[in-house]
N, C-alpha and C positions, 0 to 999 in steps of 0.2 A: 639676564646676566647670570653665570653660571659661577659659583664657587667648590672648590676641592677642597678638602682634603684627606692629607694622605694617615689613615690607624694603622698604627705600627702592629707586626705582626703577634695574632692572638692565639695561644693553645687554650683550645676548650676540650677539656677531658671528659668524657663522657661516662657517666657513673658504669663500672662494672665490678662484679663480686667475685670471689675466690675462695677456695678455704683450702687452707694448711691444717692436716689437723684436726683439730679444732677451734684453730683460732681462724680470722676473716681478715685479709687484707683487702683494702680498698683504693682506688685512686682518685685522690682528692685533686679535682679541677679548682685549677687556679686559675685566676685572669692576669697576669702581670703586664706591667709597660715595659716590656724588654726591647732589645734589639731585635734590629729587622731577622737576621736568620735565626733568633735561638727560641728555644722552645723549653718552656718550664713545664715540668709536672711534679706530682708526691705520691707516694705512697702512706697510705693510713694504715697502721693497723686496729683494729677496732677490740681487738682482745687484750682486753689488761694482762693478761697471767703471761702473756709475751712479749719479752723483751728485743725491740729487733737492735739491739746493739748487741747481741749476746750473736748476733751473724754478721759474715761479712756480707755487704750489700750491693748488688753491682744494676746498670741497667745499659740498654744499647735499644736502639730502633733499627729498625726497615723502612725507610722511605721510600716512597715511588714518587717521582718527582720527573717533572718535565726541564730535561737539559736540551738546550738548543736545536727545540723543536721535537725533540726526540724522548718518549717514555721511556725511564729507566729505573730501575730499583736499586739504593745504596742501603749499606748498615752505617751507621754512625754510632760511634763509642759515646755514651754521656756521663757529666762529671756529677759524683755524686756531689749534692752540697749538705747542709745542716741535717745532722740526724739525731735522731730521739728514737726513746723506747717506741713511743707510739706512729713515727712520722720518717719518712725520708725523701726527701728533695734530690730531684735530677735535672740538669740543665745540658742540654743537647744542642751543638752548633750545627747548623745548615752550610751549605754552600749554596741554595737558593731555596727564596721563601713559593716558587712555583711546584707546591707541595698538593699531589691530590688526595693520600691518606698515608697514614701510618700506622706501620703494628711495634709495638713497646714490647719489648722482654726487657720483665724485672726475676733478677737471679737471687734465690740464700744458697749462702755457703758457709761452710763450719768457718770460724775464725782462726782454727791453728792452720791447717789445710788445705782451705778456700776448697774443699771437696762441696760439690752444689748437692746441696738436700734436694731444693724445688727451683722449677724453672715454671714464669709465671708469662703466658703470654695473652694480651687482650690489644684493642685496636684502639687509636686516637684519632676520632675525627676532627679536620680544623677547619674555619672559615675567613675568612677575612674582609673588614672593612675598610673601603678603599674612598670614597670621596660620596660628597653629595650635591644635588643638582633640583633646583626650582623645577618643577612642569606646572604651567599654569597653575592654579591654589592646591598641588600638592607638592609631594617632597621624594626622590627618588633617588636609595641609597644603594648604590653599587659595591657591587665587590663579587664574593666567592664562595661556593659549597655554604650559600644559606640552608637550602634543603635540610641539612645537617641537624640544624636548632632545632629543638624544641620551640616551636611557634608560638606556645603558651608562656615560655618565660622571658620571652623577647619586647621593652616596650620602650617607648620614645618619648621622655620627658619633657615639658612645654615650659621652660625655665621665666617666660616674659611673662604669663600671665597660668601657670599652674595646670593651662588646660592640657588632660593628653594628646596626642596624633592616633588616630583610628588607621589601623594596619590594611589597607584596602586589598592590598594583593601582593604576593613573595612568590619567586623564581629564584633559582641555583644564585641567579646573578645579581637580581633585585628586589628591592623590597620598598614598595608603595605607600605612601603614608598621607592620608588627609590633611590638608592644614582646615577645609574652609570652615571646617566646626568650631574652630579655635579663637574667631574673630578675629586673627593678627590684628592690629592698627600701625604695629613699628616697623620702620624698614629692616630692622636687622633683628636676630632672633640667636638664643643661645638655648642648647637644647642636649640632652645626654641618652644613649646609647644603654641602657639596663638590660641584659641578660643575668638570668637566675638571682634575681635581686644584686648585681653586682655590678657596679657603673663602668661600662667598657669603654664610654668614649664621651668625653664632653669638646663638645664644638659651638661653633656661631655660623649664622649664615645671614646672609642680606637678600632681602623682602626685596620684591617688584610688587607694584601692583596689579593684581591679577581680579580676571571678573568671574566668579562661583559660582554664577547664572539668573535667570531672571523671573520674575511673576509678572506674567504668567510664564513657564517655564518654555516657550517657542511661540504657541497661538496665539496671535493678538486680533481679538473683535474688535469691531467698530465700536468706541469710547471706551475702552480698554485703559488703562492707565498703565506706568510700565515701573518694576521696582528693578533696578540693577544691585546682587549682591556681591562683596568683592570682597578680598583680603588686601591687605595693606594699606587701608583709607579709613579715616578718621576727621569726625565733625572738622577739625581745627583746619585740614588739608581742603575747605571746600573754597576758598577763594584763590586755589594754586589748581582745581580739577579743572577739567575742559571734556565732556562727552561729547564724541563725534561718530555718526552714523553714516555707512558707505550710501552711497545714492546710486539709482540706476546710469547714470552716469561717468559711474568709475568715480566720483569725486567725495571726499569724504567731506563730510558737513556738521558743525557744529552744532550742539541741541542746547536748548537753557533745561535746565534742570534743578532742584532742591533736593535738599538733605540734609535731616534732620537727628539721624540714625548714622552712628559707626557704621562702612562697610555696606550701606544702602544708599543707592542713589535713585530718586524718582523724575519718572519724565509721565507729566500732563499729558492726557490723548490728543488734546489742542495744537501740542508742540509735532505730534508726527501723523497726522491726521491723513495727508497727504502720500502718505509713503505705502507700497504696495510689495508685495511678493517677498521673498528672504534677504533681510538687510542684517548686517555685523554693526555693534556696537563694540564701541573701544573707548578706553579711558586714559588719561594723557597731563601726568605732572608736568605741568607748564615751568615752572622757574628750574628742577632737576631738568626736565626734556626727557623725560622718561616716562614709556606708553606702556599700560597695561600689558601683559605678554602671551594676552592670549584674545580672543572676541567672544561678545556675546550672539549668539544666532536668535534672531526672530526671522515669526514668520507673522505677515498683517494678510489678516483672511481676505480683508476688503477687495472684491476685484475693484477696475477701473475699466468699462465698458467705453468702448472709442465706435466700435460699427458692429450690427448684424446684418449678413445677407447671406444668398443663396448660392450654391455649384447649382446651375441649370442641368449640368452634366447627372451626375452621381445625385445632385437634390438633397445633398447634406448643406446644415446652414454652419455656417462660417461666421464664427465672432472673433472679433479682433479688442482685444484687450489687456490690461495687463493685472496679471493675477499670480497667485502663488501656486508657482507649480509644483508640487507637491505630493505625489501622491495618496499618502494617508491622511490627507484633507484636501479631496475631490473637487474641484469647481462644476457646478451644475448651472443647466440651461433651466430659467424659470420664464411664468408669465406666457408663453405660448401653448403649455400644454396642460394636461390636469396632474400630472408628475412630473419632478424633477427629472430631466434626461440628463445622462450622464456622458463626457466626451468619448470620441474615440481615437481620435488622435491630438497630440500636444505639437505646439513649437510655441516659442518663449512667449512669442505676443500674440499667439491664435489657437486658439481651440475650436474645433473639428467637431459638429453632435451629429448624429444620425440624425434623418426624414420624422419629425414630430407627426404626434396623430392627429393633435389639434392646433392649428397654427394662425391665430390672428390675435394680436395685440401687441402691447407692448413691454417687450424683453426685457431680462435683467439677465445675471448673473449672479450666485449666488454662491460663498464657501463657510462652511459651517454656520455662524449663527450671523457673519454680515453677507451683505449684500449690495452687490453695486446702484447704482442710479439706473432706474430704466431707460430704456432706449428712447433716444427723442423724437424717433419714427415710428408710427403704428405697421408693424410687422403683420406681413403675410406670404407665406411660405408661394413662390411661384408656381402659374397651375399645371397640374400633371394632366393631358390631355390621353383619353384611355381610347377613344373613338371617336368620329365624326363624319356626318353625310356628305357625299357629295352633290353639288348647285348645278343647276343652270349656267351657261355660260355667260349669260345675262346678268348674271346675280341673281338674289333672292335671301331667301332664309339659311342663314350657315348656321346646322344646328350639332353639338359639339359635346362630349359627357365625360368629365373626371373629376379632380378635387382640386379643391382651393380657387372655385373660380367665381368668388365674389370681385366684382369687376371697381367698388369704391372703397375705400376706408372709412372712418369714421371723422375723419375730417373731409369728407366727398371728392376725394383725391383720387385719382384713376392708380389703380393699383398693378395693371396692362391692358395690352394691347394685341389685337390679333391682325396681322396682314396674309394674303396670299400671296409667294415669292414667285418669281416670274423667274426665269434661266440668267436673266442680265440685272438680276438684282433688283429691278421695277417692284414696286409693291404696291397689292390693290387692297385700301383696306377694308373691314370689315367691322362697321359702326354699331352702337347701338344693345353693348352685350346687354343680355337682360338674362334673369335665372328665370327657369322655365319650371324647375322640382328641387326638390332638397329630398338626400334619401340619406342625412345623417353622416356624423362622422367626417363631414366636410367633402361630401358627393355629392354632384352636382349635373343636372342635366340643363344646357343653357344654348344661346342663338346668339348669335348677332346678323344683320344685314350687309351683304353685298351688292354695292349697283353701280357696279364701274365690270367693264371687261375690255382685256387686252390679250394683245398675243405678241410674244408668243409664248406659248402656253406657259401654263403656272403649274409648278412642281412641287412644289411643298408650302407647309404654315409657319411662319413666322412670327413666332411672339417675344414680344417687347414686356422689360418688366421694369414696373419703375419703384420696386422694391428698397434697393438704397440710396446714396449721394449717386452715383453712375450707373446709367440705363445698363441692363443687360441681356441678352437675347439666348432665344433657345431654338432652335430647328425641328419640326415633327416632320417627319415624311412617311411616306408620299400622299401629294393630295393630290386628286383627279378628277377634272368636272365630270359632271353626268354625259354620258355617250350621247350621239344625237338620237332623240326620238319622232321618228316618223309617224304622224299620225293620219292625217288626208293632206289630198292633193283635189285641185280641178281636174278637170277634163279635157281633153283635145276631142274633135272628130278625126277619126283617120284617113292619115292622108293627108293633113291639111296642117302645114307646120303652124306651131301657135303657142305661145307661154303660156307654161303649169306653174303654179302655186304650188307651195307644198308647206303642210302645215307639220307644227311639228312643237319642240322644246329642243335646249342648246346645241344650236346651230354658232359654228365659227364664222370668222371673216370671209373668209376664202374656202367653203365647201368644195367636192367634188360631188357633180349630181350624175348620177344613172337612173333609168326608168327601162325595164328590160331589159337590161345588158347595156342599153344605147343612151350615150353621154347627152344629158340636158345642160346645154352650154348656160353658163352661170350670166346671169346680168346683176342681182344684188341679193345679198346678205342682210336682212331689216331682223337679226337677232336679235334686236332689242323688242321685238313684236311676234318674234317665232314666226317667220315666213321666209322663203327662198322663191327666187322669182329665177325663173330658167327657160331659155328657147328650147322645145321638143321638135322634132321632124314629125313625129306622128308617123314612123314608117314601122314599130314594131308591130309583128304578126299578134295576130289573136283579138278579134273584134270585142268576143263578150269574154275575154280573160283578164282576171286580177292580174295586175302587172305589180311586180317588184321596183319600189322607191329605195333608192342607195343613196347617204349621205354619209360623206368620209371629212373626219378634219382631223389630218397631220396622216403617221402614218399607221395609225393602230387605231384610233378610235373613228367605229362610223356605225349609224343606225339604218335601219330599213325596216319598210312597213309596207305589208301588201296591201296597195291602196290605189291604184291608177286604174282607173276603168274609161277605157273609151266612152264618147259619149252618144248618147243615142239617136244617128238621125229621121227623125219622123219625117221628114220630106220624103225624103229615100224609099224610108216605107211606104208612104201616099202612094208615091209615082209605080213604086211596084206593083201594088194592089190595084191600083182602077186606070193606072198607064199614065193619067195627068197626076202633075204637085198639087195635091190639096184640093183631088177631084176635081177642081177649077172651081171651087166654092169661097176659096180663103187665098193667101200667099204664103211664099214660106219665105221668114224672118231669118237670112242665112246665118248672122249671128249667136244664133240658139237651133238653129236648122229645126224650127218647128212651124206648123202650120196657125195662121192666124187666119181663122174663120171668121166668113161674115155675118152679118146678123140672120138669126137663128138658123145658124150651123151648126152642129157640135160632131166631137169627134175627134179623134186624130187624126183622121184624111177630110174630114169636116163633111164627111157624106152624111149625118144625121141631119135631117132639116125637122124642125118642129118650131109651130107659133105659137103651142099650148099655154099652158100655167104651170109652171114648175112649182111641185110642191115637197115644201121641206122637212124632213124623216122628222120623227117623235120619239120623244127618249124618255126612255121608262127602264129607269134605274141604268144598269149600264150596257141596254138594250136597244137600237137604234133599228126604227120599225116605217117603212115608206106602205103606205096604206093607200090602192084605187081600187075604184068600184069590184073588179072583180081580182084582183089579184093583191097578192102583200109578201113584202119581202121585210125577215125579219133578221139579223145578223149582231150577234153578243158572245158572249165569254160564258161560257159552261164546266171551265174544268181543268186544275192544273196539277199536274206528277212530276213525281222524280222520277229517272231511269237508269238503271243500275247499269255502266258500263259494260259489264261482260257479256252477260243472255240477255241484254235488252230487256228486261224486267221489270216492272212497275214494283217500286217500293214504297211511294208514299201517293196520296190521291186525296183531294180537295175539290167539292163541288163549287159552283160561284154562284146559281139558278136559282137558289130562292133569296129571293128580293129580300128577305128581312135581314140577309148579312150584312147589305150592301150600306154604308153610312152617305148622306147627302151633304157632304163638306164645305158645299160650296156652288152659289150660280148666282151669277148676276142681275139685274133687274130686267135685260130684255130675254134673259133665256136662250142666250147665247151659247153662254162657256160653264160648263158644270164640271164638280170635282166630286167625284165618288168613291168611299175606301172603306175595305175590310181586313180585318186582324185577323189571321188563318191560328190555327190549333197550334203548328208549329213558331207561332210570332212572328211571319212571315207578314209583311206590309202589302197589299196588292190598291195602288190609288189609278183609275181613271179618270183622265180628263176627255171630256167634251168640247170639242169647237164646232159650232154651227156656223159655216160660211152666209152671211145674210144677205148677202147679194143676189138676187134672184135673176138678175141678168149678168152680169160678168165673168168671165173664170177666170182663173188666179193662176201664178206659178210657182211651184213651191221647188226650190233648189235644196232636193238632200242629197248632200254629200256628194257635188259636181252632176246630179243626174235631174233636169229640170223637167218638172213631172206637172200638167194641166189639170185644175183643181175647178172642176164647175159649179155653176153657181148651188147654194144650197148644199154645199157637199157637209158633211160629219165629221171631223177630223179627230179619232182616236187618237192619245198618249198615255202608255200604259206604262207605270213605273213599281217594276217588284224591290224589295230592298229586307233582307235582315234572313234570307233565306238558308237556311243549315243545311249544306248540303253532306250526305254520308259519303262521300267521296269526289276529289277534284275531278275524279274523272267521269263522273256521272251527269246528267244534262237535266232539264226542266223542259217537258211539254206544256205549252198555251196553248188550249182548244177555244177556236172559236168555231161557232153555228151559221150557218148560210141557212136560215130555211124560207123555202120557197112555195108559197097554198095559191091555187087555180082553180076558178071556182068552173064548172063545167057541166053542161047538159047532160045528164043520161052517161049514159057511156061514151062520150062523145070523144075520139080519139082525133082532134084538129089542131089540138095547142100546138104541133112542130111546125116553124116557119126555118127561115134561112142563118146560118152562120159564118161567120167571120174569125180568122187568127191572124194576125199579123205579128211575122217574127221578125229582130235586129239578128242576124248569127243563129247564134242556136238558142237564143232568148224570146222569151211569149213578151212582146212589147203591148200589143192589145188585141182583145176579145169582142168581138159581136154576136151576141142572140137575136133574134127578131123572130117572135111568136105568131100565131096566125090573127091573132088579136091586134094585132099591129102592135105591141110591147116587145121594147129593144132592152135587151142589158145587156151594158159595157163595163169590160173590164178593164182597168189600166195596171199596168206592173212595173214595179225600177227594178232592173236589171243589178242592183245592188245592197248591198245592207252591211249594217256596222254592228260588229261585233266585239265590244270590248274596245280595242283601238286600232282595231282593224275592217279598214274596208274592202268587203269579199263578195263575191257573186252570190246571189240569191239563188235556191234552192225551193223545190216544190215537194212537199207528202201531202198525203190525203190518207186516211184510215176507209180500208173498205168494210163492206156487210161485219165482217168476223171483228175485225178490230173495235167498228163503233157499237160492239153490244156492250151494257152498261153504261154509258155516257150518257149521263141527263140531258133533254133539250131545252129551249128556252122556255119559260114561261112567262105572258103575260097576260095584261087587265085591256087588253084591246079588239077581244073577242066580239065578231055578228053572227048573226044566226042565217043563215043564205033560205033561199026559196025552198020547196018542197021538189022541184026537179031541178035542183041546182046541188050538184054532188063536188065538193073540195079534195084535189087535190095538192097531196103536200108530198115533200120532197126534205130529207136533211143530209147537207156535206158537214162534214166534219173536217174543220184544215186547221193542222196542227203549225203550230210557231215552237223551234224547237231551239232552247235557251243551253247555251254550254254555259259552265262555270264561273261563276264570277264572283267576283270580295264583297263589294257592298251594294248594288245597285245594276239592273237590268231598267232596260224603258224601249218598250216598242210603240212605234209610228205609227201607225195604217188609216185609211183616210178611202172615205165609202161615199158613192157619187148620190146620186137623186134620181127620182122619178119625174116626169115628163109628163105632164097630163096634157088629152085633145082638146082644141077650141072646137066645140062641134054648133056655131057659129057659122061656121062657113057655108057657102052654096056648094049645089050638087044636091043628088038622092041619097039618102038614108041609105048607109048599107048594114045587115040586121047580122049576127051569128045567128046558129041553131038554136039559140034561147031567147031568140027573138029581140035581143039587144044591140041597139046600136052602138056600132066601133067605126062607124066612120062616112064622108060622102064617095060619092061616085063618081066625084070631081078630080081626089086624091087618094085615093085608097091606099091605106097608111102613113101616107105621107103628113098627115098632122095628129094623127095617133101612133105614138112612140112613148116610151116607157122607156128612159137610161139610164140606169143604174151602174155609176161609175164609182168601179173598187180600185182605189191606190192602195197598195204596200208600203209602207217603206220601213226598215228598221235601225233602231237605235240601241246598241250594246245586246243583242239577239239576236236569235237564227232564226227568222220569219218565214216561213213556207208558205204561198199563195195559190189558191186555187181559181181557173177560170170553170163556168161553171156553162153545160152546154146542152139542152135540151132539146130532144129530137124524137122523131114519132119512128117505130120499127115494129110489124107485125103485130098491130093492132092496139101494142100496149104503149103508157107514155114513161120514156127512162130520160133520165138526165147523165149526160157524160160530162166526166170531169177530168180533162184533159187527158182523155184516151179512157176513162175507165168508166164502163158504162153500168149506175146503178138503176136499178129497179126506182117506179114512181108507186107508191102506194096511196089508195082514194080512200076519202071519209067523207059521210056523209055530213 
């Protein structure tokens, strides 16, 4: 409610000095109640010894005065009024009080005359007061040219209860005045106007009740209590008050309240406990109907937490609640990290915090010193996936690395979930997450299992998060199984159409198969076993060439691995070499196209006939030694290096020949299967295993890697496993040396040891070897046409180190030394044949597999037939034929480059040399 009124217009003369003379005229300001246009003023004179009636007196102004609209300057004549010696009054009429200043001229002039002695001119400034107006618990007096006052002699008397009004603030136009220090209680108020100690104006004005603000002065904590101060209210008013507070609902709401104090009202934290963000208080005389005229503003710190969760996108967590938004009192995100995070973006009922460092538990929010109720879900931030392997198409181990990827809460609640997303939205899941490492900070290296596959193919990971009330997902791309890996296949013979196997890792539904360029028409898919089963023609060229395996699934991904080797047929070769299959000794089993000799046959064309005693080689450490009366074959590991890529250069070298490195890890009770190992300087692991075939009449067939190789009775079978090997570059190899040596014990000089040899090749491959000495001792050599390397199956390869190369190479030594006759002179003989290991991560392991000796039944009829040392080798009946000595060497290799030597001994100008497949060394005698 707003009251006026109108102060009639006021001259305030403002002190100025002058001098006549010697005397001092002064202009005494008056305040009068006069009419609206006039204006009073005096002159003083302040020197007794002058008389101003002894002059005539006159006065006139200059006005600058706003006339309709328009600034304009007028003189007005003024009448003189009451004069005295010391005093003269002038009252000056206006034609309007729209006055912005005025200059006074006061005139003396002689009394007979009126000749002007002095002319006196100074300025009158004026102000006016015009009405007054409530503003909330102040008071706000309008009017004009206040500037003008003196602001120290201007004060506002509190007539109802004595207190002053506190002058808050003055402009030209207004002047401010406090009431709430006053403690009004009445509604209406009479109050006076004092300038220079002189009362210019007494008036009344009528109170509202108004609120002056509150304790705590905005912030309200949690049990917070609330004081409302106000003007206009008193004890006696408290069964007429009503406080009501706006609600987030636009609706204003009644509060109970006590008061016990004028001008204070108290509200219990009980009564607004519930109440959140900036709410207005207002106060409301019920029987007038008349509302305080202005609000009180609070703010209640308390959030009220309703959800937290996650943008998958951005990975900012999103809280929805309702809080005081406020800036100069912050709402922070607590309880998930080890510092309060602060928002980064606001709307009314949700705040925005950036990606926490540490994020599992459970949330709160918090604004200065309250804080909401934690969240009633154990909180964890969805996982950020930073990389992951690709599987098998089969499934396997999905192994995966970022943060936040504890897969339970602490109520054992799955916290997500990971699928593979297929192009039609199909999903394969992925069971079983488990954490694998913790590296801090909420990083994580983890797995889970896939054992479902579909097609068609799967493009990305799909994770499921069951973070808040409503699942939500996130997309990672791109995921890509493992390309297919080819690693062997069967064999065909050529020629002869026949299903290849083809072994490998994820293999799709529907492969496309090539094997040399030429389509292997698909019959099944068994990807869940890693096999492909495909019809072959068997028409590509190249008998003993590595053929290229192609497998494609879709249109970009496919593997291939040189792995197809024709298979070897040994009939073929029989029929070439002696014109019949299997010399007519055995038949040949078309299914493996090899020769099945009959009893005691041996052989690959099954031409060796022997009834003797097969006797089984001796191992002495990891030296495998076939001992008859005059002859011995002894064949072990002497020696393994590095070689330096570029010049072929030995850079590292390891003996294996003295038996005290060798550790005995292992052999069974019949002395069968032995395991033998040694720790090299560089921590290189080198273990031999032993297998003594104990079958003294049967042979065996042993299938490496599609190539079926005849293993006779009593044979040795080498497996040699390197592992932990440091190699000084990837591109440098390992030599395996092994030792062939070969002692003949012989008469004198007796140059008869050369009998007859035998080669039998598939292509351009040595399939088998025959020696047969004069002594009637045959050694046979056998060879696979193939060997594995790493994951590659590739054609086998032959070196041999000649005179120059095998200088420095230790030979074998062992504890199985006779002392021969006194005209009985030993001949000995050493090949050196290297197995040559390219590169590899953790593990090497070579095959190779060393036949037996054949000893004579000399049982039989017929005449003793003697050599030159007068020893029998055999009757007269069979000359040779049941004295045979076979010594059968298999190859084969496993993740190494195996080089095989046949070894071929022959007599030439007098002296005895051994050729090793083409290269003839020198034989040196001992006695």
């Amino acid at each position: 409610m707003e009251i006026k009124f109108k102060i009639t217009l006021l001259l305030i003369i403002l002190i100025s000095f002058f001098i006549f003379s010697e005397s001092t005229l002064t202009i005494e300001k008056k305040n009068y109640r006069i009419n609206d246009n006039n204006i009073n003023y005096s002159i003083k004179n302040d020197d007794s010894s002058l008389d101003l009636n002894q002059f005539t007196t006159t006065g006139k102004v200059l006005a600058n005065i706003n006339e309709n609209g328009n600034k304009i300057s007028k003189e007005y004549q003024c009448t003189q009024g009451l004069k005295t010696s010391s005093n003269v009054i002038f009252q000056c009429l206006f034609s309007t009080i729209e006055l912005t200043n005025i200059n006074s001229t006061f005139i003396l002039s002689t009394t007979s005359s009126n000749n002007e002695i002095k002319t006196f001119t100074f300025q009158i400034n004026l102000f006016y007061f015009e009405d007054a107006i409530q503003n909330d618990y102040s008071f706000q007096i309008n009017g004009k040219s206040f500037l003008t006052m003196n602001q120290s002699l201007l004060k506002f008397n509190n007539n109802l209860n004595g207190k002053p009004f506190e002058i808050i603030s003055i402009s030209d136009t207004e002047i401010i005045i406090n009431g709430a220090a006053t403690n009004i209680t009445s509604r209406s108020m009479d109050y006076d106007i004092i300038y220079s100690n002189e009362n210019v104006v007494t008036t009344t004005i009528t109170i509202e009740p108004s609120i002056i603000g509150t304790i705590p002065d905005y912030l309200v904590n949690d049990g917070d209590n609330i004081i409302i101060n106000t003007i206009g209210l008193s004890v006696n008013d408290k069964l007429d008050i009503e406080v009501f507070i706006f609600r987030p609902d636009s609706q204003w709401i009644q509060l109970n309240f006590s008061m016990t104090n004028d001008n204070q009202i108290q509200l219990d934290n009980s009564t607004i406990y519930d109440y959140y963000g900036e709410r207005l208080l207002r106060v409301h005389l019920n029987t007038s109907n008349i509302y305080s005229n202005n609000y009180g503003v609070i703010g209640f710190a308390k959030p009220i937490l309703t959800n937290i969760a996650q943008n998958f996108t951005s990975l900012e967590v999103v809280v929805d609640c309702n809080y005081l938004n406020n800036t100069n009192y912050p709402t922070f995100l607590r309880g998930l990290s080890v510092t309060p995070i602060a928002p980064i973006s606001f709307l009314p009922t949700r705040l925005f915090f950036p990606e926490p460092q540490m994020v599992r538990g459970y949330g709160y929010i918090q604004c200065n010193n309250s804080k909401s109720e934690p969240f009633k879900r154990f909180f964890q931030v969805m996982p950020d996936l930073y990389s992951w392997n690709s599987i098998p198409r089969k499934g396997g181990v999905f192994k995966f690395s970022g943060r936040y990827l504890l897969p339970l809460n602490e109520n054992n609640e799955k916290t997500y979930t990971i699928d593979l997303a297929i192009i039609n939205e199909f999903t394969i899941p992925c069971d079983n997450i488990t954490i694998l490492h913790s590296w801090g900070n909420q990083e994580y290296n983890a797995s889970c299992i896939v054992s479902k596959y579909a097609e068609p193919i799967v493009q990305s990971l799909y994770l499921t998060g069951y973070l808040t009330d409503s699942i939500s997902h996130i997309i990672r791309n791109p995921f890509t199984y493992l390309p297919p890996t080819v690693i062997n296949s069967t064999s065909t013979f050529y020629g002869t159409p026949s299903e290849v196997t083809i072994y490998g890792s994820s293999f799709c539904m529907y492969p496309n198969v090539t094997i040399g360029g030429k389509v292997c028409q698909l019959r099944l898919s068994d990807y869940e076993n890693d096999r492909i089963y495909c019809s072959f023609e068997s028409d590509v060229q190249g008998l003993t060439t590595t053929h290229t395996v192609n497998v494609t699934c879709g249109n970009q991904q496919f593997g291939f691995g040189d792995v197809f080797i024709y298979a070897t047929d040994e009939c073929l070769i029989s029929e070439n070499k002696t014109g019949t299959v299997c010399s007519g000794n055995g038949v040949c089993d078309d299914s493996i196209r090899k020769c099945i000799c009959n009893d005691n046959y041996f052989g690959l064309d099954c031409s060796i006939h022997n009834n003797g005693t097969i006797i089984p080689p001796i191992i002495d450490n990891t030296t495998s030694i076939i001992d008859i009366d005059n002859s011995k074959f002894e064949i072990g590991l002497v020696q393994i290096r590095e070689i330096e890529f570029i010049d072929e250069k030995v850079i590292k070298t390891f003996n294996l020949t003295d038996g005290s490195i060798w550790n005995l890890q292992d052999v069974n009770q019949e002395k069968t299967n032995y395991i033998f190992n040694t720790t090299l300087a560089n921590q290189s692991i080198i273990k031999v295993h032993l297998t003594i075939n104990s079958d003294s009449k049967l042979s065996k067939q042993y299938n490496f890697y599609g190539d079926m190789i005849t293993i006779l009775p009593s044979s040795v079978k080498y497996q040699i496993e390197i592992t932990n090997w440091d190699f000084n570059s990837t591109l440098n190899s390992i030599e395996l040396i092994f030792q062939s040596k070969l002692s003949v014990d012989q008469c004198n000089d007796s140059d008869t040891l050369i009998g007859n040899k035998s080669v039998q090749m598939y292509g351009d491959s040595i399939r088998s070897m025959e020696l047969t000495l004069t002594n009637g001792q045959t050694l046979i050599g056998t060879f696979s046409n193939r060997m594995k390397l790493d994951d590659r199956i590739v054609k086998s390869s032959i070196k041999i180190l000649d005179d120059q190369q095998s200088i420095g190479i230790p030979t074998i030594i062992t504890n199985t030394t006779t002392k021969p006759s006194e005209n009985i002179k030993t001949s000995t003989q050493n090949v050196f044949t290297v197995l040559s290991i390219n590169f590899f991560k953790d593990i090497a392991i070579v095959d190779p597999n060393f036949g037996v000796l054949v000893e004579n039944d000399l049982s039989g009829g017929g005449d003793d037939i003697l050599d030159e040392c007068g020893r029998v080798i055999g009757k007269t009946k069979e000359k040779f034929a049941n004295w045979k000595i076979a010594l059968i060497v298999v190859f084969s290799f496993v993740g190494i480059s195996l080089i095989v030597v046949g070894i071929i001994v022959y007599k030439t100008r007098g002296r005895n040399s051994v050729v090793v497949n083409g290269v003839k060394l020198k034989m040196n005698k001992k006695n």
